[in-house]
N, CA, C and O atoms as a GROMACS GRO file, in nm:
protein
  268
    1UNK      N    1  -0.315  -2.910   0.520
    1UNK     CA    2  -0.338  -2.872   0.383
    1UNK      C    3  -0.293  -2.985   0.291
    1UNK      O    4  -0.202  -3.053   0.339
    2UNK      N    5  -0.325  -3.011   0.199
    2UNK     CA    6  -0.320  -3.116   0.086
    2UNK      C    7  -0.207  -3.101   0.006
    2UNK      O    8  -0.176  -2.983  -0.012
    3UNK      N    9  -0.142  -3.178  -0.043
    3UNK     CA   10  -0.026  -3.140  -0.074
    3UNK      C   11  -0.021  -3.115  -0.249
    3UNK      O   12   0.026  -3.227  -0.269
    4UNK      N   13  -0.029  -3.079  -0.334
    4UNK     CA   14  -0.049  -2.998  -0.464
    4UNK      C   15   0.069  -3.100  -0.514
    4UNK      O   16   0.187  -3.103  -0.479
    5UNK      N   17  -0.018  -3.204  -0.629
    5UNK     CA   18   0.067  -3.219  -0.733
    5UNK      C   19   0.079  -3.196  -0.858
    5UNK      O   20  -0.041  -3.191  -0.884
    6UNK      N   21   0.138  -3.176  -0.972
    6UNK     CA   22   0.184  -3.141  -1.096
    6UNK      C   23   0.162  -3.274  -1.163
    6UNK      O   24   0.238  -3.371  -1.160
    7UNK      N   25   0.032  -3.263  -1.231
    7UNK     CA   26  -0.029  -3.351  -1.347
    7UNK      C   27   0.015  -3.298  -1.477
    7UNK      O   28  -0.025  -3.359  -1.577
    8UNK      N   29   0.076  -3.216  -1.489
    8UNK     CA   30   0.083  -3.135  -1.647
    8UNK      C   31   0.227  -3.200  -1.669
    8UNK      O   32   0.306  -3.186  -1.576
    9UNK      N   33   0.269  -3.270  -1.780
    9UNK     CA   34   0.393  -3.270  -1.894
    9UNK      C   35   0.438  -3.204  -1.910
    9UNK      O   36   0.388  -3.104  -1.962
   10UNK      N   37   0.574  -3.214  -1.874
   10UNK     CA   38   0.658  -3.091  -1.902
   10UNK      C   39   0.709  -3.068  -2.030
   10UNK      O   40   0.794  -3.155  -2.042
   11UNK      N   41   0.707  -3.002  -2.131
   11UNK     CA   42   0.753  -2.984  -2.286
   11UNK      C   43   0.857  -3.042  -2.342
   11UNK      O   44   0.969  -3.020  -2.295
   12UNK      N   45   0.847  -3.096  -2.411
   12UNK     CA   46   0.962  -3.177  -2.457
   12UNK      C   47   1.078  -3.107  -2.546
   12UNK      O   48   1.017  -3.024  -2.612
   13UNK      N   49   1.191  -3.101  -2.575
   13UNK     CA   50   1.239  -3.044  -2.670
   13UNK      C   51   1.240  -3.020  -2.771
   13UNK      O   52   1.292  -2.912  -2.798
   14UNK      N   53   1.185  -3.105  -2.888
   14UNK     CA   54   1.128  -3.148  -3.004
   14UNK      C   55   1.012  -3.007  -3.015
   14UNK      O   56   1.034  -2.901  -3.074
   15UNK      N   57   0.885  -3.047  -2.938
   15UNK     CA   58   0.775  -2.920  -2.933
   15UNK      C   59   0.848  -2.786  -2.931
   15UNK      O   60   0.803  -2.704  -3.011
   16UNK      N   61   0.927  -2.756  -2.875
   16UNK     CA   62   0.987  -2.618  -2.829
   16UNK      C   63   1.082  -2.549  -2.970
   16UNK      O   64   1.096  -2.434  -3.012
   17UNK      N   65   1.130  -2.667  -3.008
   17UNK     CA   66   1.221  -2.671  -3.141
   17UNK      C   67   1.109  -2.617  -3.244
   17UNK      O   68   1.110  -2.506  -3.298
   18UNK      N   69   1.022  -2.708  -3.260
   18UNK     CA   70   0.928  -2.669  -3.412
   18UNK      C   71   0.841  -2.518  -3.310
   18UNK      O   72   0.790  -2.420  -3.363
   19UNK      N   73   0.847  -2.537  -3.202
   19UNK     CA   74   0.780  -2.368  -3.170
   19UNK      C   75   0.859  -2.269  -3.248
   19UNK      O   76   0.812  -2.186  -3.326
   20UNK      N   77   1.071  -2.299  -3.199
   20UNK     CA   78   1.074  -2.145  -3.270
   20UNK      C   79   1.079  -2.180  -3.404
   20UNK      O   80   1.080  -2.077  -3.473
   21UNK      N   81   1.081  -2.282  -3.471
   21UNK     CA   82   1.097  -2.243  -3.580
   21UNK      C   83   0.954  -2.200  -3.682
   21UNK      O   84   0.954  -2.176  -3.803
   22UNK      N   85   0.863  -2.200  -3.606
   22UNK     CA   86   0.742  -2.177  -3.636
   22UNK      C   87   0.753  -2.031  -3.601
   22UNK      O   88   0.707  -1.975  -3.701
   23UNK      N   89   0.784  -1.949  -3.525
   23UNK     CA   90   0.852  -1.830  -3.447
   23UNK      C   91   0.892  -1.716  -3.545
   23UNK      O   92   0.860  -1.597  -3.552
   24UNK      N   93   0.979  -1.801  -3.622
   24UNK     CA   94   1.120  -1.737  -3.698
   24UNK      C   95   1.015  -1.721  -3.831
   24UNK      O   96   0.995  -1.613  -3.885
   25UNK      N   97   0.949  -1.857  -3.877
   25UNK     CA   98   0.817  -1.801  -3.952
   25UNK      C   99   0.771  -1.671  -3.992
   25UNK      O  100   0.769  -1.612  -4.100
   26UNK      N  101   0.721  -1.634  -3.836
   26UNK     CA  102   0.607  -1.550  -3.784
   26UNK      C  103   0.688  -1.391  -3.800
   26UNK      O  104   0.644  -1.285  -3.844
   27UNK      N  105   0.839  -1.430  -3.737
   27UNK     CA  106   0.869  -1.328  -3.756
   27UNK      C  107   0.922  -1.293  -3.948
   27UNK      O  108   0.902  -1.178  -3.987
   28UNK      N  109   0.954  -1.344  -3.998
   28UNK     CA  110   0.962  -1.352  -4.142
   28UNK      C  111   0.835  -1.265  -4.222
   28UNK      O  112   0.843  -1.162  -4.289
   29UNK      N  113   0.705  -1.356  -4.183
   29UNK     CA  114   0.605  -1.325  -4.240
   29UNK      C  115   0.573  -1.165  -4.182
   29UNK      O  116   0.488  -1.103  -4.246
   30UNK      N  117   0.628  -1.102  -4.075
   30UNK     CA  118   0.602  -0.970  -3.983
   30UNK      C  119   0.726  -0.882  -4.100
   30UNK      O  120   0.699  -0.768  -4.140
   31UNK      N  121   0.842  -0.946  -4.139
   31UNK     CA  122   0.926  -0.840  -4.220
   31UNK      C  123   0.845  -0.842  -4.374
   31UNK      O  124   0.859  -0.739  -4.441
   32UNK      N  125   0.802  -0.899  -4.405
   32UNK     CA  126   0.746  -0.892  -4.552
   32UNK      C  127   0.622  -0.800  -4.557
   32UNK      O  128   0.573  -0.738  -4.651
   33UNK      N  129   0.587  -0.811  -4.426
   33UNK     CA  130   0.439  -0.731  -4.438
   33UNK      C  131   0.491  -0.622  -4.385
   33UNK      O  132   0.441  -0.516  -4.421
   34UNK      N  133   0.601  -0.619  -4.290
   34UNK     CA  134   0.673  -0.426  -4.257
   34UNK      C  135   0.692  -0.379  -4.423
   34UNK      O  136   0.610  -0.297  -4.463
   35UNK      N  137   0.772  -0.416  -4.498
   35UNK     CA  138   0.810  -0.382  -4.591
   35UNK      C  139   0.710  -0.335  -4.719
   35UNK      O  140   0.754  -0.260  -4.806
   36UNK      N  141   0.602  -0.376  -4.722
   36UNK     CA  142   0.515  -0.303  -4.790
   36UNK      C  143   0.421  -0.215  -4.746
   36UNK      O  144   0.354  -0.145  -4.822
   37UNK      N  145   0.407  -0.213  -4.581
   37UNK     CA  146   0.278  -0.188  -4.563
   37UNK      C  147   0.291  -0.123  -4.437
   37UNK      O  148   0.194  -0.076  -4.377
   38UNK      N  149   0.443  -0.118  -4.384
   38UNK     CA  150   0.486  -0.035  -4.263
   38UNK      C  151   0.455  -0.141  -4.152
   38UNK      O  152   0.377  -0.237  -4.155
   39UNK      N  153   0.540  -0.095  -4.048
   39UNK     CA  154   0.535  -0.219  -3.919
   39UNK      C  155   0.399  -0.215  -3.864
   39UNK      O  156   0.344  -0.106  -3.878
   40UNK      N  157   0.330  -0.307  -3.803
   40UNK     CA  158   0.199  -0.326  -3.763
   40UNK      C  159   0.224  -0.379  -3.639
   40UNK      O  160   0.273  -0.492  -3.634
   41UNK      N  161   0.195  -0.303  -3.515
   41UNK     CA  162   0.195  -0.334  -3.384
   41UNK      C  163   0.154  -0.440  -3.300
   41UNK      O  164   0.209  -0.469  -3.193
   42UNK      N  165   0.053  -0.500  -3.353
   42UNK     CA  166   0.012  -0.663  -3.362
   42UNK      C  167   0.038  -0.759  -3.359
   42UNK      O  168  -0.011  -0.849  -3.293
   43UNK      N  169   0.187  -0.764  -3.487
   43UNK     CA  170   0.249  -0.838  -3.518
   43UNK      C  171   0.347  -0.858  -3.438
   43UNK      O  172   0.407  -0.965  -3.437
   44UNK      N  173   0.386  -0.732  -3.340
   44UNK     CA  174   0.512  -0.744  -3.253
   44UNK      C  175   0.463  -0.804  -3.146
   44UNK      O  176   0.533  -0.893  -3.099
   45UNK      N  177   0.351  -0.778  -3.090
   45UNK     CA  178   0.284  -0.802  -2.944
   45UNK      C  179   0.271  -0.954  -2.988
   45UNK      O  180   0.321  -1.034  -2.908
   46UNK      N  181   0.226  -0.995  -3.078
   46UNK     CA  182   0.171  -1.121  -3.090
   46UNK      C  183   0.315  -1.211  -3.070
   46UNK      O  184   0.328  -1.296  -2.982
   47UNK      N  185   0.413  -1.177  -3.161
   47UNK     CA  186   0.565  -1.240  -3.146
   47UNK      C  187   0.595  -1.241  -3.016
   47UNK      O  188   0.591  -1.343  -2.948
   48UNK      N  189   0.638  -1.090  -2.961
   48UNK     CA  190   0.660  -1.095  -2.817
   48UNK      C  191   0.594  -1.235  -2.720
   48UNK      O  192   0.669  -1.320  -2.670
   49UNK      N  193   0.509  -1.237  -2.712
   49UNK     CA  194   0.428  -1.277  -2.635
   49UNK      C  195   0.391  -1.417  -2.652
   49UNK      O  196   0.313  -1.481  -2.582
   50UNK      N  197   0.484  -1.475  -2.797
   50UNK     CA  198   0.476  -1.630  -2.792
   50UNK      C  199   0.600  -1.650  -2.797
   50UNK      O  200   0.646  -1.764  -2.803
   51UNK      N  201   0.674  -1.544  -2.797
   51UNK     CA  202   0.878  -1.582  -2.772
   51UNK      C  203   0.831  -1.582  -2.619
   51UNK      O  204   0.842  -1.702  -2.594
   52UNK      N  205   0.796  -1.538  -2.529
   52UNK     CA  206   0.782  -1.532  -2.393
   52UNK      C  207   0.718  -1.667  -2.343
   52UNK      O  208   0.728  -1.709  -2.227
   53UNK      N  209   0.660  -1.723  -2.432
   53UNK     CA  210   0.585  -1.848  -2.371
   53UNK      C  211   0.647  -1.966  -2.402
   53UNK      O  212   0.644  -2.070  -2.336
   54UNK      N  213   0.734  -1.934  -2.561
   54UNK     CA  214   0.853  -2.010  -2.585
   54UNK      C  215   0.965  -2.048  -2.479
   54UNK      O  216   1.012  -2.160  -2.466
   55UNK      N  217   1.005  -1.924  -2.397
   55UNK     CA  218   1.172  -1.932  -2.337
   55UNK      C  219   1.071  -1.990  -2.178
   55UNK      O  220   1.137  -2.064  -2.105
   56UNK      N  221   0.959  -1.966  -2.143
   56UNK     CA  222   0.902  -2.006  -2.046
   56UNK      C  223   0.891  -2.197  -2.076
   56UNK      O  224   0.952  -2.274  -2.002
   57UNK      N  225   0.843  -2.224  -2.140
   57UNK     CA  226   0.851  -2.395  -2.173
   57UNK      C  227   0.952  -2.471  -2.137
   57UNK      O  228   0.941  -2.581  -2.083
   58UNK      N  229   1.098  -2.392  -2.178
   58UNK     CA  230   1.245  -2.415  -2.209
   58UNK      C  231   1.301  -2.393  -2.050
   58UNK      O  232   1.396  -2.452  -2.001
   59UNK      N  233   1.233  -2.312  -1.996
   59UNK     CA  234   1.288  -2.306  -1.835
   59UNK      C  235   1.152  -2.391  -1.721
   59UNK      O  236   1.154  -2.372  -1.600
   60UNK      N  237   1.061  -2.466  -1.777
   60UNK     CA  238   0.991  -2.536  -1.716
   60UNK      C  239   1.078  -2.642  -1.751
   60UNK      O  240   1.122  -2.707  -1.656
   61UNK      N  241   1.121  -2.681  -1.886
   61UNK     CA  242   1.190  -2.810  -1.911
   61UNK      C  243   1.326  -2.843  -1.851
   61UNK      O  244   1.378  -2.954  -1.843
   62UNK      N  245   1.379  -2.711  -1.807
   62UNK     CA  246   1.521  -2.721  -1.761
   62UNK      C  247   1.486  -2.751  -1.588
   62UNK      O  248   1.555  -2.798  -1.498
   63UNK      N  249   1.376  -2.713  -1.592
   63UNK     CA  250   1.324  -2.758  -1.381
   63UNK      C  251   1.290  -2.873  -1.396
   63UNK      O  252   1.329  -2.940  -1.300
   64UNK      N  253   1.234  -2.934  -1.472
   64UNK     CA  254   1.203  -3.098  -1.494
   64UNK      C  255   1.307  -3.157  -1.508
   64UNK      O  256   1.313  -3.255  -1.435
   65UNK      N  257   1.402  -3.140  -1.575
   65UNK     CA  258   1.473  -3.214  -1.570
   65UNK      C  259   1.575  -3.247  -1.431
   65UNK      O  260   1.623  -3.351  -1.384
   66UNK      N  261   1.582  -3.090  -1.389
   66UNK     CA  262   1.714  -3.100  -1.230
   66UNK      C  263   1.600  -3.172  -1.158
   66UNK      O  264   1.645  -3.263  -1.087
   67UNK      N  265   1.447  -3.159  -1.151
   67UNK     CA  266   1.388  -3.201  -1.003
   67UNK      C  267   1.370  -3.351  -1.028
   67UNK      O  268   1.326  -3.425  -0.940
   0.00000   0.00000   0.00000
């Protein structure tokens, strides 16, 4: 069998940094719009689910670096 290598860049810290703070944004812009207009389920799934891809980057970068 062929042996599988890893062409993809591993995330740098810098990218991961302006992710959350792009994040903290998102979640900001999610309390202003709870507050007039009641929480919108969308807004959580959508957060969820790029904090998850966030802390995933941050533990690809922490394997790049030990391997």
């Amino acid at each position: 069998m062929a042996e599988q290598k890893n062409t993809k860049n591993p995330p740098n810290l810098g990218f991961l940094a302006l992710q959350e703070v792009a994040w903290a944004l998102g979640l900001t812009a999610m309390v202003i719009n709870a507050t007039s207009r009641g929480l919108d389920w969308i807004w959580i799934g959508l957060l969820a689910g790029w904090q998850v891809s966030i802390i995933w980057g941050f533990v690809k970068l922490r394997r790049a670096k030990t391997a």
